[in-house]
C-alpha positions, 0 to 999 in steps of 0.5 A: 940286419938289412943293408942297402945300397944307394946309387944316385945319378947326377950326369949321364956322359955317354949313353952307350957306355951307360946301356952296356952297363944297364944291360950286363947288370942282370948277369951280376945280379945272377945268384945274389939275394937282394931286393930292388927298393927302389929304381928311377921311380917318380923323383923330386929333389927337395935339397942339393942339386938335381939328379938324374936317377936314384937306385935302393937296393936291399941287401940281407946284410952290410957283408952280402952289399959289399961282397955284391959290390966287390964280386967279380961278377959285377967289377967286371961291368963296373966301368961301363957304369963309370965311363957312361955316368957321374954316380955317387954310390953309398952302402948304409945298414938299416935302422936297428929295431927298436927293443 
């Protein structure tokens, strides 16, 4: 079943840190099966506070968004994105099928 990673944006607090991040992401992203749901597209907050920027990405399965969320790959760009914005990150599975 499909997973997905929510990333929502709440403060950028150091662009350069932010566009290291945003730079190096591709080569975390080498190899990996997902699919990109959403990426800072037209947004309007109708509850809680205003953010800055929502990613949706899918994943084939909740195992493959952790697995790309722990690899190496990307823990190694992971406190560029720390250190240059406040994000909340969250892995959801998808709604099951109905029989």
């Amino acid at each position: 079943m499909s997973a997905y990673i929510v990333f929502i944006r709440e403060k950028t607090t150091n662009k350069a840190e932010l566009d290291t991040y945003i730079n190096l992401l591709p080569t975390a992203m080498e190899g990996v099966t997902f699919k990109p749901v959403v990426a800072y597209g037209e947004q309007k907050v109708i509850e809680g506070p205003e953010v800055e920027g929502v990613v949706i990405l899918e994943f084939p399965s909740f195992k493959d968004a952790e697995d790309w969320y722990n690899s190496p790959a990307y823990q190694e760009i992971i406190q560029h994105r720390f250190d240059g914005a406040v994000y909340t990150g969250v892995i959801v599975e998808g709604a099951k099928p109905k029989a």
